[in-house]
mmCIF file as gemmi writes it, N, C-alpha and C atoms, coordinates in Angstrom:
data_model
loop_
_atom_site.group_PDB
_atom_site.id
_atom_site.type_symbol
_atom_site.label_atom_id
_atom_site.label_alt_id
_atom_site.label_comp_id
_atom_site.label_asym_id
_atom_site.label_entity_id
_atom_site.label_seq_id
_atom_site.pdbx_PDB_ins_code
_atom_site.Cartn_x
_atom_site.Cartn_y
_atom_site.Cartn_z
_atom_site.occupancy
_atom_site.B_iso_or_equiv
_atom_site.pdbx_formal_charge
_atom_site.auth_seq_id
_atom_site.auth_asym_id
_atom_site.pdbx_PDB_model_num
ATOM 1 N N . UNK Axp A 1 ? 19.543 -8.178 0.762 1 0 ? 1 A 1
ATOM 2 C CA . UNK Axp A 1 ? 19.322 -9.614 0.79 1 0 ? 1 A 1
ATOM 3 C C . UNK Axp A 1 ? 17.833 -9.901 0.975 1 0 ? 1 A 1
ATOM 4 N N . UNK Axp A 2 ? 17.558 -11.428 0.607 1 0 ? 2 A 1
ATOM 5 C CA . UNK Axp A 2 ? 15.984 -11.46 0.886 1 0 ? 2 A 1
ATOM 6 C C . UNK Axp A 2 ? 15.279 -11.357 1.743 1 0 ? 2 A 1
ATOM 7 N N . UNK Axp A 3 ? 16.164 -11.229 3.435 1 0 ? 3 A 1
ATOM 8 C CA . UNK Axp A 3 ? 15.504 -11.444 4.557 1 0 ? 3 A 1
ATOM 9 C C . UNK Axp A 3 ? 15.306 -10.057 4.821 1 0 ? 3 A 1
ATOM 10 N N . UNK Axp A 4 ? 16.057 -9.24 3.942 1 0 ? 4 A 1
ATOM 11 C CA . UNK Axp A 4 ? 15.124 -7.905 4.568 1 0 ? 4 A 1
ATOM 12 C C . UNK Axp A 4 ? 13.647 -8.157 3.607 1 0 ? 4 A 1
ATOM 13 N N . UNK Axp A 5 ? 13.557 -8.571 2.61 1 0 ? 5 A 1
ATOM 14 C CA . UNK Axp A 5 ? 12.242 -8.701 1.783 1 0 ? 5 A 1
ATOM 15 C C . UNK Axp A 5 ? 11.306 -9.225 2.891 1 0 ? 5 A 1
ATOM 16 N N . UNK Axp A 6 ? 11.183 -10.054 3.88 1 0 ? 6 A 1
ATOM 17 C CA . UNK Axp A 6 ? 10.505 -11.018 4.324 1 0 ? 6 A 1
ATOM 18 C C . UNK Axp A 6 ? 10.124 -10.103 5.777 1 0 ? 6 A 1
ATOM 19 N N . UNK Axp A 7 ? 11.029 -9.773 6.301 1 0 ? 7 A 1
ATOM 20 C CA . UNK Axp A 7 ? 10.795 -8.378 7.281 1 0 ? 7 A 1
ATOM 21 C C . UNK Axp A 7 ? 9.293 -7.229 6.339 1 0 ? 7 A 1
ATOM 22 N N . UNK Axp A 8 ? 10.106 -6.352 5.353 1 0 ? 8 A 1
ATOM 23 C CA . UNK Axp A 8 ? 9.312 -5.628 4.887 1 0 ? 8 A 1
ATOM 24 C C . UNK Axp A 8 ? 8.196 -6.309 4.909 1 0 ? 8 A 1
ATOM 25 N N . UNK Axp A 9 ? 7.935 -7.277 3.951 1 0 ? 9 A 1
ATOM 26 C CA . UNK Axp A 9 ? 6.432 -7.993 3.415 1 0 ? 9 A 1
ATOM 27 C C . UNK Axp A 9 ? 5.376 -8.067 4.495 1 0 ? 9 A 1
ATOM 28 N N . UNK Axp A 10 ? 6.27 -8.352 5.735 1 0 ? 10 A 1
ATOM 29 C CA . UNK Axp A 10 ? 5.45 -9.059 7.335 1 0 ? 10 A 1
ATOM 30 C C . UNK Axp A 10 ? 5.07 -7.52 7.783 1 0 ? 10 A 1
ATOM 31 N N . UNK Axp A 11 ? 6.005 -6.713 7.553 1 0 ? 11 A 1
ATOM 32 C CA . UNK Axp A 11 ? 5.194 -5.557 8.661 1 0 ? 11 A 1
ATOM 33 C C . UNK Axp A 11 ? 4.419 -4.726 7.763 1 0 ? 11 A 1
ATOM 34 N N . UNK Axp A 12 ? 4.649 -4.754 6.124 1 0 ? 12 A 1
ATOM 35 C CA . UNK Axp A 12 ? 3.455 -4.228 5.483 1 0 ? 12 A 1
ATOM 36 C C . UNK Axp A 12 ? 1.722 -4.516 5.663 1 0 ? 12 A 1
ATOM 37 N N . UNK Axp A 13 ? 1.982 -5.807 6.319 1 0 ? 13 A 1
ATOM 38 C CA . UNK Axp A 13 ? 0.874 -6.559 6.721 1 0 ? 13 A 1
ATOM 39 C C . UNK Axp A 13 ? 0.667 -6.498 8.336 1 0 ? 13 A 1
ATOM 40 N N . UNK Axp A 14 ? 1.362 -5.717 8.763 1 0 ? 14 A 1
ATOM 41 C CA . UNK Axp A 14 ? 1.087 -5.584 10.335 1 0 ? 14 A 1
ATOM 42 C C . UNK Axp A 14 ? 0.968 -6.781 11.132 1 0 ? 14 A 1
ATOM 43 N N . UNK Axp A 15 ? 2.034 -7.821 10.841 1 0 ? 15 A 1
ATOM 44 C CA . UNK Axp A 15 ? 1.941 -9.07 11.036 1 0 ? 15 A 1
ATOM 45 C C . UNK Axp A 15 ? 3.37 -9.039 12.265 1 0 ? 15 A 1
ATOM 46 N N . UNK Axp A 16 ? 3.113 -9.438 13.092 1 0 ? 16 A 1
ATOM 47 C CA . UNK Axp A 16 ? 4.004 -9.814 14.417 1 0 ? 16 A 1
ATOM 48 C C . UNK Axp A 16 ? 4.988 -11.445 13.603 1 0 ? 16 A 1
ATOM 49 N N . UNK Axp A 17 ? 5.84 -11.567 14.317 1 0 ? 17 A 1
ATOM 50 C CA . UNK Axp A 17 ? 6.835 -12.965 13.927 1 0 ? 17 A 1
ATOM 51 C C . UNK Axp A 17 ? 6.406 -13.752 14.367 1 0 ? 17 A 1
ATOM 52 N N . UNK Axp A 18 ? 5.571 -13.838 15.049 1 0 ? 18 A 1
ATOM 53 C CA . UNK Axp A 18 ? 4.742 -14.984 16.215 1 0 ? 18 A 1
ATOM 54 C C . UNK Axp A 18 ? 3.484 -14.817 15.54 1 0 ? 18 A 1
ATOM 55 N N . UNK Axp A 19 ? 2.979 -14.103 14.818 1 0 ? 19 A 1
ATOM 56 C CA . UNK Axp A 19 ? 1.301 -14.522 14.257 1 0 ? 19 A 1
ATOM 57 C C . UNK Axp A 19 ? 1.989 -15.03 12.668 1 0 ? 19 A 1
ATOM 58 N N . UNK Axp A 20 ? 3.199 -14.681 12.216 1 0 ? 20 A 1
ATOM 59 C CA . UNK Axp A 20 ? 3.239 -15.04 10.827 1 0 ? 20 A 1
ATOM 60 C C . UNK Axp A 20 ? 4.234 -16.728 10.902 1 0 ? 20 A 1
ATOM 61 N N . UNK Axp A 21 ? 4.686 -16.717 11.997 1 0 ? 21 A 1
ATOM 62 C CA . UNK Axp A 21 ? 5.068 -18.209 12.644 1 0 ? 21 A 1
ATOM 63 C C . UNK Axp A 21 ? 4.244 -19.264 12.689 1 0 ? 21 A 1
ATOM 64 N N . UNK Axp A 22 ? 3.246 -18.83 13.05 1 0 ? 22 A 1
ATOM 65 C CA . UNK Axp A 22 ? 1.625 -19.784 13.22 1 0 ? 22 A 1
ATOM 66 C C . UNK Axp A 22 ? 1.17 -20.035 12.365 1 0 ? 22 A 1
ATOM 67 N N . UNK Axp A 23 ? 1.057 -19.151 11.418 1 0 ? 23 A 1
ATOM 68 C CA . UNK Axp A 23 ? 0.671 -19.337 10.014 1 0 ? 23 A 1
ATOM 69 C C . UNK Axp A 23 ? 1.38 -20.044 9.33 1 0 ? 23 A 1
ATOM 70 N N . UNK Axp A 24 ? 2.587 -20.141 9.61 1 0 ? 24 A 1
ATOM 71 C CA . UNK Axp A 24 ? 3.563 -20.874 8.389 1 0 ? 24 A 1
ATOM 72 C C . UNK Axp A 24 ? 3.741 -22.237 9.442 1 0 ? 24 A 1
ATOM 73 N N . UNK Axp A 25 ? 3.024 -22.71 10.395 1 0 ? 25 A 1
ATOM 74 C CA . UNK Axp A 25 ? 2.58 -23.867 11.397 1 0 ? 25 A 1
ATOM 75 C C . UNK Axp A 25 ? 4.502 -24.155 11.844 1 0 ? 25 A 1
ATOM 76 N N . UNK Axp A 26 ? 5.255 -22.913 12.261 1 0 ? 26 A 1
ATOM 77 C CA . UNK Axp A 26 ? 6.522 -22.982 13.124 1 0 ? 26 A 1
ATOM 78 C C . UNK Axp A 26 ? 6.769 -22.539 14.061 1 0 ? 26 A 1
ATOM 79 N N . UNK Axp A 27 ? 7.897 -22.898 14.871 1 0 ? 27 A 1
ATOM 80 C CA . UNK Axp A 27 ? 7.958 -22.107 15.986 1 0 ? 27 A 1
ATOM 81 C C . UNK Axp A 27 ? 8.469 -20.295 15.667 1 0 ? 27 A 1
ATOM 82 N N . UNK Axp A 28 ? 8.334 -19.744 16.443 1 0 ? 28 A 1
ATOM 83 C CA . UNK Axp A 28 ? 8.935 -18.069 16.057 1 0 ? 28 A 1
ATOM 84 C C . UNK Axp A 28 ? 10.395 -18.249 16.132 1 0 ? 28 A 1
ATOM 85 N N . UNK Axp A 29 ? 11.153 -18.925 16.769 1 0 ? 29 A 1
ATOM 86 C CA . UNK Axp A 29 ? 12.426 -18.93 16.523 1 0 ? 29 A 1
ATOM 87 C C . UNK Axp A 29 ? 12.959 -19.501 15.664 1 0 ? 29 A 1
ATOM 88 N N . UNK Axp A 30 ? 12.269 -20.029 14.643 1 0 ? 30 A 1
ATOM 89 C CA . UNK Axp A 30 ? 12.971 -20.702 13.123 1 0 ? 30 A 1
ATOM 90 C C . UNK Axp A 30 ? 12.568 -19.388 12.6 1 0 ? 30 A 1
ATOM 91 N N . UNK Axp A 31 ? 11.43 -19.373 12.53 1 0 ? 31 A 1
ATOM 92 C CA . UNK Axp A 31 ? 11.145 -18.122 11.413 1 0 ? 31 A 1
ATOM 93 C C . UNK Axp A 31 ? 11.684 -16.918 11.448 1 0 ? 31 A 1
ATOM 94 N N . UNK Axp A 32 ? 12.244 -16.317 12.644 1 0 ? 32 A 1
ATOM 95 C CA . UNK Axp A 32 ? 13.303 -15.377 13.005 1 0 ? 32 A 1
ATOM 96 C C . UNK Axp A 32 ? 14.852 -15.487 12.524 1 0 ? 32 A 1
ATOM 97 N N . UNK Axp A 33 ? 15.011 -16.711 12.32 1 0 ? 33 A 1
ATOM 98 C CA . UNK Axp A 33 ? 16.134 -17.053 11.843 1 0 ? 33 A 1
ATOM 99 C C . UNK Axp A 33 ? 16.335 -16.678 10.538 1 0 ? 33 A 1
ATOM 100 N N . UNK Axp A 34 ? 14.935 -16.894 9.672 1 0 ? 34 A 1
ATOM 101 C CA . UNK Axp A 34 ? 14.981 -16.648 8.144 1 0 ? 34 A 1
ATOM 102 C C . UNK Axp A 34 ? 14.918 -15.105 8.295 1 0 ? 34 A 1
ATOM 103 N N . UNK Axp A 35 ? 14.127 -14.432 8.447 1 0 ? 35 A 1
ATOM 104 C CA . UNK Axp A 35 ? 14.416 -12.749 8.854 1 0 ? 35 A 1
ATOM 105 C C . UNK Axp A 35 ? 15.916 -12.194 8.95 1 0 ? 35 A 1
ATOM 106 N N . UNK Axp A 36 ? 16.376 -13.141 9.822 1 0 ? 36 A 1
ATOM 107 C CA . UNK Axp A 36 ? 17.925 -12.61 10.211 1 0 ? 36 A 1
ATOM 108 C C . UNK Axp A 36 ? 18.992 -13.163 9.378 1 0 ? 36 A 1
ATOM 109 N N . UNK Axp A 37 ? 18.469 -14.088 8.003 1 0 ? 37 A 1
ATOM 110 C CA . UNK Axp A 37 ? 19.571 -14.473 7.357 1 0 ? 37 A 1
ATOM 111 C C . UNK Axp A 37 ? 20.691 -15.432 7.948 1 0 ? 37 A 1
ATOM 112 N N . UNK Axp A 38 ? 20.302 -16.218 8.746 1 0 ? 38 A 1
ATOM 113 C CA . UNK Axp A 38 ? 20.966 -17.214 9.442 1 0 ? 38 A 1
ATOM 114 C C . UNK Axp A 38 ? 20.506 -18.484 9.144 1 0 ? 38 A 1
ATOM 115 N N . UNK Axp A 39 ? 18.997 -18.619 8.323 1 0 ? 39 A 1
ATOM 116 C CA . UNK Axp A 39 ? 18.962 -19.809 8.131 1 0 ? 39 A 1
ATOM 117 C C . UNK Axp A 39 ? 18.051 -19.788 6.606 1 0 ? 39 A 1
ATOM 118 N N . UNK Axp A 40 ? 18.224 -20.632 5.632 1 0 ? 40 A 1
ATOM 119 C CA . UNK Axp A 40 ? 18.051 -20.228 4.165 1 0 ? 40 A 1
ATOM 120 C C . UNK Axp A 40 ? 16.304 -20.655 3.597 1 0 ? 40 A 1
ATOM 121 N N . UNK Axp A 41 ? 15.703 -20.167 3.108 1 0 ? 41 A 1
ATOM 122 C CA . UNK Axp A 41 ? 14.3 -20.263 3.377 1 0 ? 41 A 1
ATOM 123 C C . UNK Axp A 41 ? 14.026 -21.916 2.766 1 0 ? 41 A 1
ATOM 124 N N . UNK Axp A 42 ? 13.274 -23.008 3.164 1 0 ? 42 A 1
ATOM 125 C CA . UNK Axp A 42 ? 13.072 -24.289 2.082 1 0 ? 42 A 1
ATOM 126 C C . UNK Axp A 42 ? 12.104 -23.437 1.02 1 0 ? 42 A 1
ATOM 127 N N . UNK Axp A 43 ? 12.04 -24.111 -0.126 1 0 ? 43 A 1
ATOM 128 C CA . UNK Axp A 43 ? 10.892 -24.175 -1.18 1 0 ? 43 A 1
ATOM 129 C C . UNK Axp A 43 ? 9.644 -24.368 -0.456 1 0 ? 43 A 1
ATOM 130 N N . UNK Axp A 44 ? 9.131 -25.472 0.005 1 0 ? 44 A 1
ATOM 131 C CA . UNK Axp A 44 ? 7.526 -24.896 0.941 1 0 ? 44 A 1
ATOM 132 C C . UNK Axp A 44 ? 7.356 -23.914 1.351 1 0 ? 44 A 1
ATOM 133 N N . UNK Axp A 45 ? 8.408 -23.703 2.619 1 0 ? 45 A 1
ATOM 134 C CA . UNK Axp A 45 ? 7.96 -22.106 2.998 1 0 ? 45 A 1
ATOM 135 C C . UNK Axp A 45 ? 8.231 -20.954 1.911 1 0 ? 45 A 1
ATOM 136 N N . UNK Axp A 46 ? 9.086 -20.941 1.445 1 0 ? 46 A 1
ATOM 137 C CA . UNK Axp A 46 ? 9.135 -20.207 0.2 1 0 ? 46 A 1
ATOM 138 C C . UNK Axp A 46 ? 7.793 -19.986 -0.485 1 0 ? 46 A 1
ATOM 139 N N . UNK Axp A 47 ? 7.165 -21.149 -0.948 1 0 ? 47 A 1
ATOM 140 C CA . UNK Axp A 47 ? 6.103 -21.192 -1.459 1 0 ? 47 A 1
ATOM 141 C C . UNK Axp A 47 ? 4.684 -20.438 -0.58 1 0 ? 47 A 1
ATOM 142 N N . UNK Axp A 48 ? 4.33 -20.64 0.116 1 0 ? 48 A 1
ATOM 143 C CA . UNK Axp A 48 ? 3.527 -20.521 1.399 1 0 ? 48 A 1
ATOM 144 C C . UNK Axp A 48 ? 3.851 -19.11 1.337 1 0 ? 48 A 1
ATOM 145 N N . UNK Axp A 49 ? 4.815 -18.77 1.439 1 0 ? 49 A 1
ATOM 146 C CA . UNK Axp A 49 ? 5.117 -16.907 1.533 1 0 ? 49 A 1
ATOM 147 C C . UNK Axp A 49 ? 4.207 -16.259 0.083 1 0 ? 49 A 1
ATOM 148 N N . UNK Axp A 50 ? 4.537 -16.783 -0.659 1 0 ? 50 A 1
ATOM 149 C CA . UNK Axp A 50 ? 4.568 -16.533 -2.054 1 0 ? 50 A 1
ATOM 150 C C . UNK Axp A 50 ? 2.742 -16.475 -2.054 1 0 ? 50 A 1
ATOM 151 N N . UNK Axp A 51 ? 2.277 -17.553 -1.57 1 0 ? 51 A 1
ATOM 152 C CA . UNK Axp A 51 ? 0.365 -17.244 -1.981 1 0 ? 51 A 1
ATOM 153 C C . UNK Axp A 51 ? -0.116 -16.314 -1.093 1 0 ? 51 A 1
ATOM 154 N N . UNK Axp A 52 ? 0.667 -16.353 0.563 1 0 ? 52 A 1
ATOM 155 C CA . UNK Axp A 52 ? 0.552 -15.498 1.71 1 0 ? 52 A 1
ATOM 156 C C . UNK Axp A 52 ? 0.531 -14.336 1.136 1 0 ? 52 A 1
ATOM 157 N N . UNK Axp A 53 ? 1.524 -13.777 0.609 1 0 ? 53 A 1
ATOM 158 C CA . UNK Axp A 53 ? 1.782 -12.32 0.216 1 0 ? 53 A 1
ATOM 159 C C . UNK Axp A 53 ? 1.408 -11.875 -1.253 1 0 ? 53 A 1
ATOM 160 N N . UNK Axp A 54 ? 0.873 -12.754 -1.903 1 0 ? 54 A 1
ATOM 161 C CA . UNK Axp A 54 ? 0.726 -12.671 -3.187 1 0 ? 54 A 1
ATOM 162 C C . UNK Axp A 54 ? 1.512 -12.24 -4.085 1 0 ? 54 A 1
ATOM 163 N N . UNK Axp A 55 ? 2.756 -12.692 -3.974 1 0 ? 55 A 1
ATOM 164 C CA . UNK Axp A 55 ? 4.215 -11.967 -4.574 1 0 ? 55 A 1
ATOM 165 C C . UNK Axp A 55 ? 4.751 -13.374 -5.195 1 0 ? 55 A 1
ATOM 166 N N . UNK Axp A 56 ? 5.642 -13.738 -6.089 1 0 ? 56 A 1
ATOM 167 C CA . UNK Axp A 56 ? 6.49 -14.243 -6.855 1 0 ? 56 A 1
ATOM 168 C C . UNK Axp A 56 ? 6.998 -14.412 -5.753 1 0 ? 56 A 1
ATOM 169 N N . UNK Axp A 57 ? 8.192 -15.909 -6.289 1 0 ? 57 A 1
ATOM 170 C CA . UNK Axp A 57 ? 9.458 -16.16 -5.346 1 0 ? 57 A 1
ATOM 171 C C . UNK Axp A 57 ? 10.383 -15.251 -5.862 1 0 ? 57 A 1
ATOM 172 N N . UNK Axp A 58 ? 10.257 -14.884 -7.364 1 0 ? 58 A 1
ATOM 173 C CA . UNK Axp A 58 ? 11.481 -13.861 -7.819 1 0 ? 58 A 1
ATOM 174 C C . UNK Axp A 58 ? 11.59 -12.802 -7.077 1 0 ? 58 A 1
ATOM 175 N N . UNK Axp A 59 ? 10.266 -11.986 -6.843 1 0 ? 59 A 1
ATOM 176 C CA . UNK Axp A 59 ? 9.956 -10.984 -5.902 1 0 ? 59 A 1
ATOM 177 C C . UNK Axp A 59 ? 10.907 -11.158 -3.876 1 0 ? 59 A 1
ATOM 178 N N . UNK Axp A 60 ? 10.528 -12.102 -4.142 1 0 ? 60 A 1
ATOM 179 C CA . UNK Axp A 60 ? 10.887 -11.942 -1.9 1 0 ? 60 A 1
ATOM 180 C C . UNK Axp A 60 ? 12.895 -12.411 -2.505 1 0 ? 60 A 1
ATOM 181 N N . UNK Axp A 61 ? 12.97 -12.899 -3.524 1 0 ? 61 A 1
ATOM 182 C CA . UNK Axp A 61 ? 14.001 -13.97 -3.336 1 0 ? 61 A 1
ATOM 183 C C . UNK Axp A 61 ? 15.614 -12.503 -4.021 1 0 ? 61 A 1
ATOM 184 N N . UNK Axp A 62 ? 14.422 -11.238 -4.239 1 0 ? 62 A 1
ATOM 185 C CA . UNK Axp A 62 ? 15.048 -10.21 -4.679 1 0 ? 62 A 1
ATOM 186 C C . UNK Axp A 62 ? 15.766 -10.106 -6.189 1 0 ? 62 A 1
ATOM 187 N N . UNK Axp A 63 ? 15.182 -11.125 -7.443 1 0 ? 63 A 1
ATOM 188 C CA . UNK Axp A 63 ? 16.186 -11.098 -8.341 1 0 ? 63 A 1
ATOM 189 C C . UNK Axp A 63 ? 15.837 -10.248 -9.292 1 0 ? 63 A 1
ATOM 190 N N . UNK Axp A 64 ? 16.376 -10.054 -10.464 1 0 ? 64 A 1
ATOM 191 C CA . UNK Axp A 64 ? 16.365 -8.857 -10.9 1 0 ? 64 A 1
ATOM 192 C C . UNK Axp A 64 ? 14.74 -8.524 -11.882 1 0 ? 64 A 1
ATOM 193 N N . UNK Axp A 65 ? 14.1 -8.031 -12.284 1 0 ? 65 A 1
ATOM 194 C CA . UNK Axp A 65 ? 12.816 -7.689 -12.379 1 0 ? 65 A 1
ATOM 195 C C . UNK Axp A 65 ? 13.096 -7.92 -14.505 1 0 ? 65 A 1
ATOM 196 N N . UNK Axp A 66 ? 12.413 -9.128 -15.118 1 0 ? 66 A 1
ATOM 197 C CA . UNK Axp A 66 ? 12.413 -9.176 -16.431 1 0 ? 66 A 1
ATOM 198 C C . UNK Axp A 66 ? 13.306 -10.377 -17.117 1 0 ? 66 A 1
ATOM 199 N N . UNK Axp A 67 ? 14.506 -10.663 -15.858 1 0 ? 67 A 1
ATOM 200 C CA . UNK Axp A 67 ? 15.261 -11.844 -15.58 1 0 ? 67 A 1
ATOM 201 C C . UNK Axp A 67 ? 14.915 -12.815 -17.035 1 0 ? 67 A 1
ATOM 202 N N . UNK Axp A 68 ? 15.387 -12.882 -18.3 1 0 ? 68 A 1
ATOM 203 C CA . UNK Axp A 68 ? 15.492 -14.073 -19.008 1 0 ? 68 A 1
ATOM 204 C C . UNK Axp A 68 ? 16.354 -15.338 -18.653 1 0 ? 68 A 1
ATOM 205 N N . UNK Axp A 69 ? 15.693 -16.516 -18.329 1 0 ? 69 A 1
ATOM 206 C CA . UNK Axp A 69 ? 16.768 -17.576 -18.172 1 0 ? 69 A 1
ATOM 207 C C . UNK Axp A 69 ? 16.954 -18.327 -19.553 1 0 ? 69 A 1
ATOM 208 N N . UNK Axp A 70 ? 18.018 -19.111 -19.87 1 0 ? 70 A 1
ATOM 209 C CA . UNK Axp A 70 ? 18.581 -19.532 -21.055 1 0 ? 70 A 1
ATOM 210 C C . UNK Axp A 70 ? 17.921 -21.06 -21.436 1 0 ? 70 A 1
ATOM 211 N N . UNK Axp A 71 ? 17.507 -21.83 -22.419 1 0 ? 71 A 1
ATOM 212 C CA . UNK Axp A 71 ? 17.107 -23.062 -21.803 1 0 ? 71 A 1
ATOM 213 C C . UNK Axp A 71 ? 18.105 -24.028 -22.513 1 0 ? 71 A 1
């Protein structure tokens, strides 16, 4: 699921839940929540992750890599 993506990403960066909380201007216990898959990420923070880590939302959001959508 994606919240292990969001775990990995944070400690590749040697980033504590409380310095990457601050950054995303929340408390550590929301942002722990998204880690633990208890609470579903919004599009801002979504976004905000996305320039933070320099990764795609496809990337953290785990979907499949080449993904054509239909229009």
């Amino acid at each position: 699921m994606y919240y292990k993506r969001l775990r990995e990403l944070r400690e590749d960066r040697d980033m504590t839940q409380r310095e990457l909380a601050a950054i995303l201007e929340m408390p550590q216990t929301q942002y722990i929540r998204y880690e633990q898959g208890k609470r579903d990420i919004p599009t801002e923070v979504l976004r905000k992750l996305c320039i933070l880590y320099k990764v795609s939302a496809d990337y953290i959001l785990e979907l499949p890599e080449g993904l054509k959508w239909e229009r």
